[in-house]
SERO-4910 file (N, C-alpha, C, O; in steps of 0.05 Angstrom, whole numbers):
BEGIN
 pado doro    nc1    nc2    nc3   cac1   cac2   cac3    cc1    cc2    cc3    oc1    oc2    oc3
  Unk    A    242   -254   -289    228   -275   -274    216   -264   -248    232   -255   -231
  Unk    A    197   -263   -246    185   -267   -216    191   -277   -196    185   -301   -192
  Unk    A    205   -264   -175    219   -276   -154    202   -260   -122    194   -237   -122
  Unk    A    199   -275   -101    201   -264    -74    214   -243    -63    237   -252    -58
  Unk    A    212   -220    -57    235   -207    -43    241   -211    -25    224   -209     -7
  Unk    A    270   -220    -19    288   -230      7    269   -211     34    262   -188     38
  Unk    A    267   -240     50    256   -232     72    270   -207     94    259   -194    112
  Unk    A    291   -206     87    317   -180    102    299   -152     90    296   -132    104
  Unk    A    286   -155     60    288   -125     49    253   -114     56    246    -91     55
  Unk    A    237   -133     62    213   -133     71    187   -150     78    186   -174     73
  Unk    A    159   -133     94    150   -154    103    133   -176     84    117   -167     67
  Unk    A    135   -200     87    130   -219     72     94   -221     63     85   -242     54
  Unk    A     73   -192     68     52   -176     63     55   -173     41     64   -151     37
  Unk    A     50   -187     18     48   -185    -14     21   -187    -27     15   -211    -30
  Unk    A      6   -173    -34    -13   -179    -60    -17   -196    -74    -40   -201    -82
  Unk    A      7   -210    -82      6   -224   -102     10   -253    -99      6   -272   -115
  Unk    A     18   -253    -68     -1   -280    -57    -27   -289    -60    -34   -310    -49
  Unk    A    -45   -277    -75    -74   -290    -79    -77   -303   -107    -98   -309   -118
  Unk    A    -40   -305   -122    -45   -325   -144    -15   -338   -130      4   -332   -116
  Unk    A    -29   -363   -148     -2   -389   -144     22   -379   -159     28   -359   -173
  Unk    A     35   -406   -150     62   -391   -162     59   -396   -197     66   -375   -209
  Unk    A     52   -416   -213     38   -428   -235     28   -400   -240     47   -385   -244
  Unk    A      3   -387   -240      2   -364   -253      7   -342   -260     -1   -326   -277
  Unk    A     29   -345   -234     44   -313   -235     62   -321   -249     74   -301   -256
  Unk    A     72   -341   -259     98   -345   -281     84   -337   -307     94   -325   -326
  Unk    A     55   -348   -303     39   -339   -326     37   -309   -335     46   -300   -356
  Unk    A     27   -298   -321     34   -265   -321     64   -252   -323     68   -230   -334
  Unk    A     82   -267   -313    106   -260   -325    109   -261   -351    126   -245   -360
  Unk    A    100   -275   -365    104   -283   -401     95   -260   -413    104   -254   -435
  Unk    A     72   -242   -399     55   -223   -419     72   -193   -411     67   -173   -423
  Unk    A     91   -193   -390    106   -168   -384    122   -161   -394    138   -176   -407
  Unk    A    123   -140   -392    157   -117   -399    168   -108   -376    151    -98   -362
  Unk    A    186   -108   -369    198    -91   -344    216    -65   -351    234    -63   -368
  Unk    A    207    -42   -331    225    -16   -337    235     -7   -315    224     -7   -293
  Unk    A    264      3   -322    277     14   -294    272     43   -289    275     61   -306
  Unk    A    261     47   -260    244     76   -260    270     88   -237    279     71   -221
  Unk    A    280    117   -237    290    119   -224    268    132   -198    244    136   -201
  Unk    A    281    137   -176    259    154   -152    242    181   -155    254    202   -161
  Unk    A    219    180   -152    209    202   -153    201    208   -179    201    232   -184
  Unk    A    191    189   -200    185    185   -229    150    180   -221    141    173   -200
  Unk    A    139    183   -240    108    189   -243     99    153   -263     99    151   -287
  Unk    A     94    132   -245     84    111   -264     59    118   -278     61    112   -301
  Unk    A     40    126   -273     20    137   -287      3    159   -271      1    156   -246
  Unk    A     -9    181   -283    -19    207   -260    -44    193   -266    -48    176   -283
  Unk    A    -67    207   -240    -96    216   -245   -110    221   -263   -124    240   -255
  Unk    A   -117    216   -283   -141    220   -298   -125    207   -324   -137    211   -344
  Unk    A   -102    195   -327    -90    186   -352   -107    145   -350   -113    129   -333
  Unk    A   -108    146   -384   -124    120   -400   -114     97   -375    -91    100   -367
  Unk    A   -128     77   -365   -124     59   -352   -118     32   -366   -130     12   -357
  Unk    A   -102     29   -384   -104     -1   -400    -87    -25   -390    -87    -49   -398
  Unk    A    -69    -10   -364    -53    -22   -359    -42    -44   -334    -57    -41   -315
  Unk    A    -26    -59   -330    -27    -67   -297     -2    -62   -286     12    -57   -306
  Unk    A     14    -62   -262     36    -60   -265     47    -84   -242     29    -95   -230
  Unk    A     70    -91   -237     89   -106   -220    102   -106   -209    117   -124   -215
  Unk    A    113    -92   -189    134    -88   -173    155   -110   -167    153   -124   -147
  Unk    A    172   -111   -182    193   -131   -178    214   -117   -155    222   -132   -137
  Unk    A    221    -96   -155    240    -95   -137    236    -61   -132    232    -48   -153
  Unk    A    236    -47   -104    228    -18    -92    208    -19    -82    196    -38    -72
  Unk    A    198     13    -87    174     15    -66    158     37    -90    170     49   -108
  Unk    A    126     40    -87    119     61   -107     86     64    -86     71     46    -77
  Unk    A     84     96    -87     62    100    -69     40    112    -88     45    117   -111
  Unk    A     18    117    -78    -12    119    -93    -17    137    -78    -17    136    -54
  Unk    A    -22    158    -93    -33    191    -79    -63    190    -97    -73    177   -116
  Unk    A    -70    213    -79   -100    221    -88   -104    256    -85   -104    266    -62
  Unk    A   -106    275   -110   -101    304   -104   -143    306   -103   -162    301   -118
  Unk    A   -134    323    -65   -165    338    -66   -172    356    -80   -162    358   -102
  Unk    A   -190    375    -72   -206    400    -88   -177    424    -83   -165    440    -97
  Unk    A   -177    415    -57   -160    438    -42   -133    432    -55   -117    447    -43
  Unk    A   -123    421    -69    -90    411    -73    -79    395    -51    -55    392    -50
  Unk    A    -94    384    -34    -79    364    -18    -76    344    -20    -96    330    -23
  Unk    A    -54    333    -21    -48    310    -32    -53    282     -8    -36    279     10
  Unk    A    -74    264    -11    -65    239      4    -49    220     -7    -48    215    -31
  Unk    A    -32    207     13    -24    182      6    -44    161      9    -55    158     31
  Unk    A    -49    148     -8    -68    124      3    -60     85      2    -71     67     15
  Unk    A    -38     84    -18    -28     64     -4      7     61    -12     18     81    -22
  Unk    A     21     40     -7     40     45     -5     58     10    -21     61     -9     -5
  Unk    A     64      7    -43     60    -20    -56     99    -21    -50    112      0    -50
  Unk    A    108    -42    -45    126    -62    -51    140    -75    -66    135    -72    -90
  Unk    A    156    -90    -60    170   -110    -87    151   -136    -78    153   -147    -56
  Unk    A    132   -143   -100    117   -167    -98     96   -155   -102     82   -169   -117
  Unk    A     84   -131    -96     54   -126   -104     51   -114   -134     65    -95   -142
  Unk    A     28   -130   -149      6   -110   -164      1    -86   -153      1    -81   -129
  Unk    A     -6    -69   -175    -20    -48   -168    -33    -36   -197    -26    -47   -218
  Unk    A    -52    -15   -196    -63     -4   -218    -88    -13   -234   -101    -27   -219
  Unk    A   -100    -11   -258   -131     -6   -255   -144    -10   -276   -141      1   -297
  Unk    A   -161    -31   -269   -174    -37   -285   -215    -50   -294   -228    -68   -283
  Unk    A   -222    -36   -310   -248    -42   -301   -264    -49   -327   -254    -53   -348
  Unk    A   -290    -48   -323   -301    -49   -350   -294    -32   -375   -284    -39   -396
  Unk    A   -302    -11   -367   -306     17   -390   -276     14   -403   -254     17   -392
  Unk    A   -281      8   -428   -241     22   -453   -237     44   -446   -213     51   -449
  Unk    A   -261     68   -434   -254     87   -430   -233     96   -401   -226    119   -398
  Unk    A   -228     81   -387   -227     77   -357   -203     98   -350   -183     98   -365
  Unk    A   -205    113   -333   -181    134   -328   -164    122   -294   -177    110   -277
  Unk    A   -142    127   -292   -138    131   -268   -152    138   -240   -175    144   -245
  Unk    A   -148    140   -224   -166    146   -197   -147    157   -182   -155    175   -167
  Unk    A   -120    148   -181   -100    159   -170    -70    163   -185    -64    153   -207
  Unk    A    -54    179   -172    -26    178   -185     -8    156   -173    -16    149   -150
  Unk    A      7    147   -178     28    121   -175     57    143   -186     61    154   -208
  Unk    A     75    144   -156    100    158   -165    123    137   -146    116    125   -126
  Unk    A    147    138   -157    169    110   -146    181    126   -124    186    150   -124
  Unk    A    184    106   -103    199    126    -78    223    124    -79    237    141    -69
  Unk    A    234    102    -92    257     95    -90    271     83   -129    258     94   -147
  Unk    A    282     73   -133    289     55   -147    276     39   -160    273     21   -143
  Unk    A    260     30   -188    251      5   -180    243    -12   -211    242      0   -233
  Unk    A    241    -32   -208    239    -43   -224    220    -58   -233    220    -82   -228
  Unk    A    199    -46   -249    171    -53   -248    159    -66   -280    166    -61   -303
  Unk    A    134    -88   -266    130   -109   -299    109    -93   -306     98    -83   -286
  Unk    A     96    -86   -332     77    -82   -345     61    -93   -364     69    -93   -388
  Unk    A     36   -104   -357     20   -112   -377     -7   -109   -387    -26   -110   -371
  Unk    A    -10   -106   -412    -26    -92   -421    -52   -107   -415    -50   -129   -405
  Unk    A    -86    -92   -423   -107    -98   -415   -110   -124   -432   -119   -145   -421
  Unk    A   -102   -123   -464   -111   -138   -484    -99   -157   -478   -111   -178   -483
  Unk    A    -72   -159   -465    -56   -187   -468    -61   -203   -435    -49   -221   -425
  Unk    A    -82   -188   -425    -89   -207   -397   -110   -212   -397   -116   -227   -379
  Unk    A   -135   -203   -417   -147   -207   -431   -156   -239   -438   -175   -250   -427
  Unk    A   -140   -250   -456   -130   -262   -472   -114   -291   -448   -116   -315   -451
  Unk    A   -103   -279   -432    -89   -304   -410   -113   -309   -391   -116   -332   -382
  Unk    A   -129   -290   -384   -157   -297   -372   -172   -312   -379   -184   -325   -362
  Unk    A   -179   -315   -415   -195   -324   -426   -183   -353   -430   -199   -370   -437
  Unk    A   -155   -364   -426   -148   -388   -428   -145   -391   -403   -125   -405   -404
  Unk    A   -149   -390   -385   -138   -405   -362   -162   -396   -340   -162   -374   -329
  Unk    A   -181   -415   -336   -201   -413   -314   -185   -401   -286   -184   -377   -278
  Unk    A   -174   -423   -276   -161   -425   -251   -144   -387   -246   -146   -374   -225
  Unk    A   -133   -381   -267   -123   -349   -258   -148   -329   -253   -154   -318   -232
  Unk    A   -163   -326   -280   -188   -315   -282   -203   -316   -249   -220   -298   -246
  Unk    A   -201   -329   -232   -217   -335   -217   -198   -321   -186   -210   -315   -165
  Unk    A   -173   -319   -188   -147   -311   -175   -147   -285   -186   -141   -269   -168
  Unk    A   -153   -275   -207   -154   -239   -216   -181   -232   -206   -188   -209   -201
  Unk    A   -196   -251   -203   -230   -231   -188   -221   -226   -156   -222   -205   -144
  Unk    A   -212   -254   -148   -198   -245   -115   -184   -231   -108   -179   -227    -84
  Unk    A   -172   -218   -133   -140   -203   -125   -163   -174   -134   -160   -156   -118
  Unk    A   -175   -170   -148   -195   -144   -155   -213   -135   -126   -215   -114   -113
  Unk    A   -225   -165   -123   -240   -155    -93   -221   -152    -78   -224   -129    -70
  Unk    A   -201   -161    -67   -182   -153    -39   -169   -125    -51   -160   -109    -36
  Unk    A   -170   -123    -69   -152    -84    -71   -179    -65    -68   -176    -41    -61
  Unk    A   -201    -74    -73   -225    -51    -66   -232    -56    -39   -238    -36    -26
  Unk    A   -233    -82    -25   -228    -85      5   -208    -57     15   -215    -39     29
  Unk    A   -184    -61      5   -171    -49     19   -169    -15     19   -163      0     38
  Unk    A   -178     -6     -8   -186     21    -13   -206     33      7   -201     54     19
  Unk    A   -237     13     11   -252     18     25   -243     27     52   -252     47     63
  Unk    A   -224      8     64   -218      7     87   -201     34    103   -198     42    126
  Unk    A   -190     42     72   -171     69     84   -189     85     80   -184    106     93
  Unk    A   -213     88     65   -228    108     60   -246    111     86   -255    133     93
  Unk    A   -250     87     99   -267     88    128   -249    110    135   -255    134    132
  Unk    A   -218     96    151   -207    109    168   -205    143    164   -207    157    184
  Unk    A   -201    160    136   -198    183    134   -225    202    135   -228    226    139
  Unk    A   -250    174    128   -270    194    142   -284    199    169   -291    220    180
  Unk    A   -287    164    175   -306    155    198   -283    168    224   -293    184    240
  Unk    A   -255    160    228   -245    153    256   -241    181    261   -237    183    285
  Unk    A   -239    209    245   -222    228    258   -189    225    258   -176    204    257
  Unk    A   -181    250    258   -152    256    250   -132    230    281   -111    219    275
  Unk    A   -141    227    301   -126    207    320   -132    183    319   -119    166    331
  Unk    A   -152    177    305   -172    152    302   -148    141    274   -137    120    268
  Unk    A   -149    162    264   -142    152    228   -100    150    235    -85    132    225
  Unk    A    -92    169    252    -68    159    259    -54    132    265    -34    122    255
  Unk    A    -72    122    289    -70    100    296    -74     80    283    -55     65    281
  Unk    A    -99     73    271    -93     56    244    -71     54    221    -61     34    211
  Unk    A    -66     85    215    -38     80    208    -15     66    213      0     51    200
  Unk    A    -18     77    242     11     56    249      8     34    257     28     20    261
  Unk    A    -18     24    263    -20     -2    261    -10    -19    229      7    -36    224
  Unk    A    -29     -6    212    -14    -23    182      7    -19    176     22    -38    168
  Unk    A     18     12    177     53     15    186     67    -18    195     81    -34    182
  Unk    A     56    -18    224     73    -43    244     68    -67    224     86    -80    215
  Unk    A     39    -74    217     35    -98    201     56   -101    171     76   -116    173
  Unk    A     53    -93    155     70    -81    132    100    -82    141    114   -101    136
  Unk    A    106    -63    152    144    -62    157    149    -55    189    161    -36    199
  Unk    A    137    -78    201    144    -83    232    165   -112    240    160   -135    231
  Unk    A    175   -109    246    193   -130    262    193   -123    294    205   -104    303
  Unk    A    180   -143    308    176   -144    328    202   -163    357    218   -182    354
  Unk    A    196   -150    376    222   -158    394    200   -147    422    178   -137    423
  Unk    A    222   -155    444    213   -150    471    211   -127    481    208   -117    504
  Unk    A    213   -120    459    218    -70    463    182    -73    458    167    -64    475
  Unk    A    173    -87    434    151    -72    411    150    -92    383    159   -114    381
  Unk    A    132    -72    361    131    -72    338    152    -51    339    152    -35    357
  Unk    A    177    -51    315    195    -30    310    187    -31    273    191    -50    258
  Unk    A    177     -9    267    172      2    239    192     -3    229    212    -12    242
  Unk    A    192      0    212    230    -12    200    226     17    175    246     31    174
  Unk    A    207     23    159    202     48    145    198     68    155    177     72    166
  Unk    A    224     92    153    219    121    159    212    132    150    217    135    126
  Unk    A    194    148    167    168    165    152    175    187    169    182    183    192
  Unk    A    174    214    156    165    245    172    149    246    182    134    227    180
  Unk    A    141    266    196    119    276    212     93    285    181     69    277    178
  Unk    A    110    303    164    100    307    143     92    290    119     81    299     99
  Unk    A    100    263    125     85    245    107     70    230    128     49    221    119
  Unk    A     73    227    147     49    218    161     23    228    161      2    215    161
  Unk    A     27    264    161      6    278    164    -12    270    127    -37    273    125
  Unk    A     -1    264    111      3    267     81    -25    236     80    -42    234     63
  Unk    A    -20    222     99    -32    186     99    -58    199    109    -77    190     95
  Unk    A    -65    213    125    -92    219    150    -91    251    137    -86    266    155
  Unk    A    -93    261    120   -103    287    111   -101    309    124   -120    325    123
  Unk    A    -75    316    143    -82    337    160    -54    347    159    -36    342    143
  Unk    A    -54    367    185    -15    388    181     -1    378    194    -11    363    211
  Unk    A     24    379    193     44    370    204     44    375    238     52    359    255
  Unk    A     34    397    241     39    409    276     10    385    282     13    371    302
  Unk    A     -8    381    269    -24    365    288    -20    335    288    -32    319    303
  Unk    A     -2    328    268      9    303    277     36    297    299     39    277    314
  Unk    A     53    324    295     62    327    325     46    325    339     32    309    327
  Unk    A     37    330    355     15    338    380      3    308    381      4    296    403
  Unk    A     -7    297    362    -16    266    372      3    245    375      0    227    392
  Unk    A     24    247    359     53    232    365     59    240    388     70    223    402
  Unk    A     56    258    397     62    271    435     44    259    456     49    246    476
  Unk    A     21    268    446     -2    246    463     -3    219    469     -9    209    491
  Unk    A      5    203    442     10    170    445     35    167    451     36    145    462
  Unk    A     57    176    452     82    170    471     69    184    495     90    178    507
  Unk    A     59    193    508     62    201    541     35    181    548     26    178    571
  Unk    A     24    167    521     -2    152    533     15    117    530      4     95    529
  Unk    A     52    125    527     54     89    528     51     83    507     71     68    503
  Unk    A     37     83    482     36     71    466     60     70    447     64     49    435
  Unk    A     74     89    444     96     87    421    117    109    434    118    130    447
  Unk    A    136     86    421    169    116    425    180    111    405    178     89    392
  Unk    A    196    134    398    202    146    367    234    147    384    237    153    408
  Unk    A    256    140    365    285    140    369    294    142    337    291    128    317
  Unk    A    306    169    343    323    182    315    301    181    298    308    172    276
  Unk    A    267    188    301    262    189    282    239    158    276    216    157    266
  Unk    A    251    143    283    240    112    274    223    110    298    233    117    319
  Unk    A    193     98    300    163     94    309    172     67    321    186     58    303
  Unk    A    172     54    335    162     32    355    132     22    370    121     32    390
  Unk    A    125      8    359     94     11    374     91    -15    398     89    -40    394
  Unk    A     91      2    423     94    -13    451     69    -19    459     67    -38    475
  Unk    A     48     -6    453     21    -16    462      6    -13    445     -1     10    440
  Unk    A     -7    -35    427    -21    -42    399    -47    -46    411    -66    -38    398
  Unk    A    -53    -58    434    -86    -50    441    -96    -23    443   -117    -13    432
  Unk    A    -78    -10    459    -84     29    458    -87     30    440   -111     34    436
  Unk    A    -69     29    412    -73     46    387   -105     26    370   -114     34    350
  Unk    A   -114      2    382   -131    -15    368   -161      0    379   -181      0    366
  Unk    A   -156     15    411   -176     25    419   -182     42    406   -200     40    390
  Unk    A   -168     63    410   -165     88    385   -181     91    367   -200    106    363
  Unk    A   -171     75    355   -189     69    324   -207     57    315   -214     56    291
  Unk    A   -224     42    344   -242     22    343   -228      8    312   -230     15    288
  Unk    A   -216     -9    323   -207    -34    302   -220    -52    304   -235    -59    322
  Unk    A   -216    -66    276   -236    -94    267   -227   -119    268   -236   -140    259
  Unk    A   -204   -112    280   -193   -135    271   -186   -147    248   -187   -171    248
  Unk    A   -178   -136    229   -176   -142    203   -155   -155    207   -138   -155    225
  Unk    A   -158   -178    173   -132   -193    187   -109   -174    173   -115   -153    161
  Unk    A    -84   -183    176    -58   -172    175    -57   -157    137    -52   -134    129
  Unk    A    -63   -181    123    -59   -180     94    -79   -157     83    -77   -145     61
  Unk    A    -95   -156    100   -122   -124     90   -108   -107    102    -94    -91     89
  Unk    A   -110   -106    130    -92    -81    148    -64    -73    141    -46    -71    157
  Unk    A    -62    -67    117    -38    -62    109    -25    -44     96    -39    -24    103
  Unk    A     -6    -34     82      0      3     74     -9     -1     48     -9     18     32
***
């Protein structure tokens, strides 16, 4: 069954808020669920696209390998989000790899059998075009930041959707609640680890953020909004 993940385990930023609850029970009927352990490959780069997937419970991230072997992260899915790809062509391949960070327990359903729930039910059909445009919204949007803002431009947006995504906020800050390395940060914004030190050094002595054991706090969210010339996007786009 399709359930919410307890508000304790994350932020309430789901995907799959752009269908009711009525059709997502519907999409539950056409799934399978499989238990993936961490660090498992849901589907690589260039493999047949027929499929969708569900995150019922963990976390599973979306890389993209350059010319050079560098790997980006480009988004970062949840318990509650869709993810994965689908388009006209039967031929349709991957665009990215999907690997589990953790644990997780994910629904799968096939192209033919949503297909088929699309073709009976107006009202979802119409909830799968919105949920298609808001994930290319959001692709677009990381694709600005890694080209248009520059390596401090593209940081700061980071941790802005960082804070939006898995922030819990108090009279300190936004406090990230997801630990991330220096080396997967650098991994999100395309660059080396020593130069994401050096800007994590710059925005703590510029006020904007302090890091304790490791964990990001963000104390001044207009600094990091200047940064990046932000759009203001709302929360549910601006997101990992």
């Amino acid at each position: 069954m399709i359930t919410a993940p307890r508000q304790a385990d994350c932020n309430p930023i789901r995907n799959s808020s752009l269908f009711s609850g009525d059709n997502l029970q519907k999409l539950q009927q056409i799934m399978y669920f499989q238990n993936l352990n961490s660090n498992v490959n849901v589907f690589r780069e260039g493999d047949a696209a027929g499929s969708l997937y569900f995150i019922q419970s963990g976390k599973v991230k979306l890389t993209k390998l350059s010319e050079e072997g560098k790997e980006y992260i480009m988004s970062l899915f949840h318990g509650g989000d869709f993810f994965g790809q689908l388009d006209a062509s039967s031929r349709s391949v991957h665009q990215f790899t999907a690997t589990t960070i953790e644990k997780c327990v994910v629904g799968v359903f096939q192209r033919s059998d949503l297909e088929v729930l699309l073709w009976q039910h107006g009202d979802l059909a119409i909830e799968f075009v919105n949920w298609m445009s808001f994930m290319h919204r959001l692709t677009q949007t990381k694709f600005r930041d890694l080209v248009m803002l520059g390596k401090p431009g593209a940081l700061c947006s980071t941790l802005i959707r960082l804070s939006n995504t898995y922030g819990r906020q108090d009279e300190k800050g936004i406090h990230i609640t997801m630990k991330l390395t220096n080396a997967e940060l650098a991994d999100h914004i395309g660059c080396a680890r020593e130069s994401v030190n050096r800007m994590l050094g710059e925005l703590r002595k510029a006020g904007a953020i302090s890091m304790n054991d490791g964990m990001i706090t963000v104390t001044d969210l207009p600094y990091l909004q200047s940064v990046c010339r932000c759009e203001l996007c709302p929360k549910d786009l601006c997101r990992m």
